[in-house]
N, C-alpha and C positions, 0 to 999 in steps of 0.2 A: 363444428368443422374439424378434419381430422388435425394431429397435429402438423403430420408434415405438410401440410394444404394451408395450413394457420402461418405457418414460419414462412412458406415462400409468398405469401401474401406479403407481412411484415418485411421482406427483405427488399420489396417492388415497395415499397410505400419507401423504406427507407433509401432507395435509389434514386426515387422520383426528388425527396426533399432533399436530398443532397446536393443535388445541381442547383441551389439556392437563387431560382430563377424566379422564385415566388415565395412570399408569405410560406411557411410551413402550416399557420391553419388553414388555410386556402387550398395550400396543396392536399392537406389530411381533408377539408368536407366533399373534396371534388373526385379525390378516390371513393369513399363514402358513398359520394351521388351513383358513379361507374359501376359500385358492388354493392346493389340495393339490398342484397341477400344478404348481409352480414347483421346478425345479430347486436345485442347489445352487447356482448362481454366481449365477441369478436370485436368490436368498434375501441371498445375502452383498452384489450390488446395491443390493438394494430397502432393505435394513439401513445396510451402510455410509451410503448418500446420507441416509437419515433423519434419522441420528445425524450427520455433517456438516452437517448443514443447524442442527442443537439446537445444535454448537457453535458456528456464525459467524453466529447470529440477526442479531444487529446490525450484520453487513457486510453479509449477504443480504436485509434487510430496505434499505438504503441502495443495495444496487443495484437490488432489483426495479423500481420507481415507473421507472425507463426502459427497461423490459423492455415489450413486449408480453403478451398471453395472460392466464388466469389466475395470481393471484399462486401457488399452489400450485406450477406449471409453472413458473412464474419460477424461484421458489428450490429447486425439483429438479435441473432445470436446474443450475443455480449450485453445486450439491453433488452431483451426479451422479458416482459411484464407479465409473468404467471407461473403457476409453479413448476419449480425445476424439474420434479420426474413426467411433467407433461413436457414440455422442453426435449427433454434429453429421448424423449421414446421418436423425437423426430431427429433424432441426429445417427451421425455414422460413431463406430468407436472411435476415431482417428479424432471427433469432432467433440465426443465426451472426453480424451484426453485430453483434447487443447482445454478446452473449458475448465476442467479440473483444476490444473496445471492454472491458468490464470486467477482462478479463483483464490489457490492459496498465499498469492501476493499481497502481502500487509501495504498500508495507506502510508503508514512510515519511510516505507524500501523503498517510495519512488517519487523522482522530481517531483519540482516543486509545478513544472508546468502540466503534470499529469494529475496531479490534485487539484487543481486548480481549475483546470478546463478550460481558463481564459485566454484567447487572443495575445499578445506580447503588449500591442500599443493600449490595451487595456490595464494592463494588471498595475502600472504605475502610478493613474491618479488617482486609483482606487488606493492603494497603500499609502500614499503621500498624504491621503484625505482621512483615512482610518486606522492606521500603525497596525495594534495588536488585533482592530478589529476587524483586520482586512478578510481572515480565516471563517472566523463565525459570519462574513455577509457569503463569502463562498459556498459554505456549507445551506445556506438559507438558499440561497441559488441555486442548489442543485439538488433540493427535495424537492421542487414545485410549490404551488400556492395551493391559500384555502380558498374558502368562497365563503365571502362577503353579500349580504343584502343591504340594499335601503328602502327603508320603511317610506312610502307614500304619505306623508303626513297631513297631504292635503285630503285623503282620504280615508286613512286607517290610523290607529293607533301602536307604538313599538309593540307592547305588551298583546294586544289583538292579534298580532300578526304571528306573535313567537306562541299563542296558546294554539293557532290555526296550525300550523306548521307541528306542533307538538302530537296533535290527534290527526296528524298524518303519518306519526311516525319518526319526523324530521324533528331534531334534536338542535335547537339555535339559542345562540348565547348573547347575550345585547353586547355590542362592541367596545371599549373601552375605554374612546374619545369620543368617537361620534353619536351624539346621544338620536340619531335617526338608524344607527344601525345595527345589524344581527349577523352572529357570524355561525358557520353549520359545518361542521367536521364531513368530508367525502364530498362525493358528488352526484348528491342526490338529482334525478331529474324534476324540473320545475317548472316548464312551462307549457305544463297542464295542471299545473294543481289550481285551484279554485283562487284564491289568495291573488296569486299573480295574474289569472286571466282578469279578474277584476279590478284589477292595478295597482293592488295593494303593497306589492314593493318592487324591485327592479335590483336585477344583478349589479351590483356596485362595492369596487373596493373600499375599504373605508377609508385608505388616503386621497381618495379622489372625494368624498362626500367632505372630507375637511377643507378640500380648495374650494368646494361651490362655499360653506359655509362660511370660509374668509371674507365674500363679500359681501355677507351679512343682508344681504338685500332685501328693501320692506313693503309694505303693501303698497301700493298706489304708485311705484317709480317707475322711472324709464331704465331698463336695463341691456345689457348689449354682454351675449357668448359670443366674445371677436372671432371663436374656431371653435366651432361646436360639435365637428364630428359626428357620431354616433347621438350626440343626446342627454346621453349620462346626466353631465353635470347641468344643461340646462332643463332638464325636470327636477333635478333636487334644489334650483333656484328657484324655479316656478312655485314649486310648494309652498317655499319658503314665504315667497310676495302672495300666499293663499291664493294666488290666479289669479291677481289684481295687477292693474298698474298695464305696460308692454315689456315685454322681457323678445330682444330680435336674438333670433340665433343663427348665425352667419355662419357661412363654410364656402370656401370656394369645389367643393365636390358637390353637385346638384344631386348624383348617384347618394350620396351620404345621409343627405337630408330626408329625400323619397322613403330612406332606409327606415328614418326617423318617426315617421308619419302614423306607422301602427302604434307605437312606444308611447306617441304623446296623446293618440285617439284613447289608449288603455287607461293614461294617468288621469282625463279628468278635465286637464287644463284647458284653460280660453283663453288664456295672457299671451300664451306664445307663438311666435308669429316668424316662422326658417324662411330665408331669405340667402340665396345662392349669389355670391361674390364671385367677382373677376381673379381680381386683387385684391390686396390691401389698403389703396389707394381706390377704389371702384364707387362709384357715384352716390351710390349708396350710402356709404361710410363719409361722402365729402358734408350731405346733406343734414348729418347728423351732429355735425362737429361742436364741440361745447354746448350740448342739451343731453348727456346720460348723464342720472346720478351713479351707477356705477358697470367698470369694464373688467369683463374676466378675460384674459389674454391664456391661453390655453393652449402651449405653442407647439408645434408641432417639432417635434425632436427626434433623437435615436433612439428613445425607449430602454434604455440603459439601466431605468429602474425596473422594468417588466419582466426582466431575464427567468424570472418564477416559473411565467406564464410563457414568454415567448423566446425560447433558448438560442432559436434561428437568429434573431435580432444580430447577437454580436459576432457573428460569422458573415455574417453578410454586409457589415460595416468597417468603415477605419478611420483612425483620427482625418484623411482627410473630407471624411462626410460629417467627422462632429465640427470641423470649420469651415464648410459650407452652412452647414446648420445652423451656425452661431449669426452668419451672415443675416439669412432669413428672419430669426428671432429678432433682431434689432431691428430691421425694419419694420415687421410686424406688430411689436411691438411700441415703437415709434406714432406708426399708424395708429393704432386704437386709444393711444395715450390725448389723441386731437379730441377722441369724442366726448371725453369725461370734461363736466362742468366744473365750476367752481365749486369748492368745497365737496366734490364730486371723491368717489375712492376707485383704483385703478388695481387689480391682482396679476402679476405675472407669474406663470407655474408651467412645469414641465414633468413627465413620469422620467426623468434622467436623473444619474448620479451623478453626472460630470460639472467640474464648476465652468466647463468653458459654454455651458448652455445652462448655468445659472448665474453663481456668485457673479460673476466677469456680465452677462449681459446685465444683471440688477443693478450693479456698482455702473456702468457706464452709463445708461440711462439716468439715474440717482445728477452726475455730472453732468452730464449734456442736459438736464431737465429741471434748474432748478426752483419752477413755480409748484413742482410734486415732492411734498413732504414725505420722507417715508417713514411708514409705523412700524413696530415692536412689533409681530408679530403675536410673540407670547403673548404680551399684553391683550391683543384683540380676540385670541382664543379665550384667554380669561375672563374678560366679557360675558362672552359669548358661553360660560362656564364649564368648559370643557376641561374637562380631568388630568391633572399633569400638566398641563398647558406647555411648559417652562420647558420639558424634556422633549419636547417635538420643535425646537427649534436652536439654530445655531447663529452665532456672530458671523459676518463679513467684517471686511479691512475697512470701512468708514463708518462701523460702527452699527450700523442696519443689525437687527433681528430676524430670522427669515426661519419659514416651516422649512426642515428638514427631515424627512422620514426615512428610515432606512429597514430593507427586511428583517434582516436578523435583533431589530433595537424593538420593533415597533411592529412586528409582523403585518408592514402592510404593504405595496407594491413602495419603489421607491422614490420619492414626490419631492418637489423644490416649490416652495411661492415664497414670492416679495407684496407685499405690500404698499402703496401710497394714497397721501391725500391730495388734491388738487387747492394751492391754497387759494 
């Protein structure tokens, strides 16, 4: 594509997500769908500058105003993902000086909200919560994420998957807690390689493969994903229980589940059994109440850890949608706490950084609940003999252990779980 045809593409893509009326990947596959003629480097262009653009809103918003042209152009421009003399043969002179000109602006010379890129109602609990280390999550924030696999273990072996992946070309490194997974520098395409068509692993971050593994779940149990989403986590439990036992995986999105249906045809499994909810309260769930040995509560939050991956998230949100949120957690939470048995074990987790949709819901629960012992976290990764165990987890105010993962600590999205036992 020429370049000036490639930038005003970019500049409609970043127009359309700005109006923050949808998901920005949703907005980016539905352009995609519209412009079947775009290539692949076109695709990984028009993507990259988008998602560049969500994470230095507040620099590129601070330089546009002496930019020329549409502000859309402006901050395309500004975040345009390929090289500069390709770039620049699409611009006017007026538009190589501004550019220039911006570019010689040191990270030093400028506020602290234009390095930063965060929201205002943002940048406080994150500081309150990491001091020195508030800088380096920033920075981890605003390169983007890697790409994480998990190994199929009900069907493949780690080591099988990383020699297949290798005489493909693809370069994968076993991950450094989760002993199910592989991590692969770029972004390679993968779901056509032979490996995955046959279900040998699945896209997964590896602080999400540590929440399935919290619940430790064994062969022959009754198991319950109280918000199963996509799936993810409930095939890396399935594995886990070798396809034995019933593992339900509930969602109240019926669309979600359907979504789900090829993912779990691939892996193998016959244990698992999607089951679309009303509520949290829904008949379903009444029917079930003290008979799981164990509930992953997988709650549905702001995403506040995903910022890597979804930079639109914290634009499109505000403290008062993280205390609506907090709202929902508790009752949901609440809810699935009925179903776990005696001696049964119960996981609450969220991909957020904020403690008002963790510490604050675990510690109230923890009080209002006290036949639910709750475990050391560390401890249960240890177990469980996962590397470091100790440094993936931090104290609450009563004392609790809880997983805390953070990007820049742990490079992996960034994950909150509590743990308890049912005595």
């Amino acid at each position: 594509m020429h370049p000036k045809a490639l930038l005003d593409a970019c500049s409609e893509l970043v127009r359309l997500t700005l109006k923050f009326d949808h998901p920005a990947d949703a907005i980016v596959s539905r352009f995609f769908r519209d412009h079947r003629g775009l290539g692949p480097r076109e695709r990984a262009t028009l993507a990259e500058t988008v998602y560049t653009v969500l994470r230095k809103k507040n620099l590129f918003d601070h330089f546009a105003p002496s930019g020329s042209g549409p502000k859309e152009r402006r901050l395309a421009i500004l975040g345009f993902y390929g090289p500069g003399d390709f770039l620049r043969s699409a611009l006017s002179d007026q538009e190589i000086n501004w550019l220039d000109q911006c570019e010689k602006i040191q990270p030093q010379d400028l506020m602290d909200r234009h390095r930063h890129n965060l929201p205002e109602w943002l940048v406080q609990p994150l500081k309150d919560q990491l001091g020195d280390g508030f800088w380096p999550l920033v920075e981890s924030f605003n390169k983007g994420a890697g790409l994480d696999l998990r190994v199929n273990t009900f069907k493949a072996k780690r080591t099988d998957v990383q020699k297949a992946l290798a005489e493909s070309g693809i370069k994968a490194l076993p991950t450094p807690y989760s002993p199910w997974g592989l991590r692969i520098s770029g972004k390679p395409a993968l779901n056509k390689h032979p490996a995955f068509v046959a279900g040998d692993f699945e896209v997964q971050d590896e602080g999400s493969q540590l929440l399935a593994m919290l619940l430790d779940a064994k062969r022959g149990e009754m198991v319950v994903d109280f918000c199963a989403g996509a799936g993810g986590k409930t095939l890396a439990i399935g594995a886990a229980m070798r396809s034995t036992g019933r593992l339900y995986a509930f969602d109240t999105s019926a669309g979600r589940l359907d979504a789900f249906k090829s993912r779990l045809a691939r892996s193998g499994l016959s244990n698992v059994h999607p089951a679309a909810i009303a509520h949290e309260r829904d008949d379903r769930v009444k029917r079930l109440s003290g008979k799981i040995d164990r509930v992953l509560v997988d709650a549905p939050c702001t995403g506040m850890g995903t910022l890597r991956r979804n930079p639109d998230l914290k634009w499109r949100q505000d403290m008062k949608a993280v205390e609506e949120m907090a709202v929902k957690q508790t009752a949901i939470l609440q809810s699935a706490a009925r179903l776990v048995k005696s001696g049964g074990r119960l996981v609450y987790a969220t991909c957020s950084v904020l403690p008002q949709e963790n510490e604050a819901i675990a510690q109230a629960f923890s009080e209002a609940n006290k036949d639910f012992e709750p475990l050391d976290v560390g401890e249960v990764l240890t177990q469980l003999k996962v590397e470091q165990a100790a440094t993936l987890c931090s104290g609450g105010d009563n004392g609790q252990c809880y997983l805390r993962l953070w990007p820049h600590q742990h490079q992996t999205d960034g994950f909150f779980a509590a743990v308890w036992q049912r005595k």
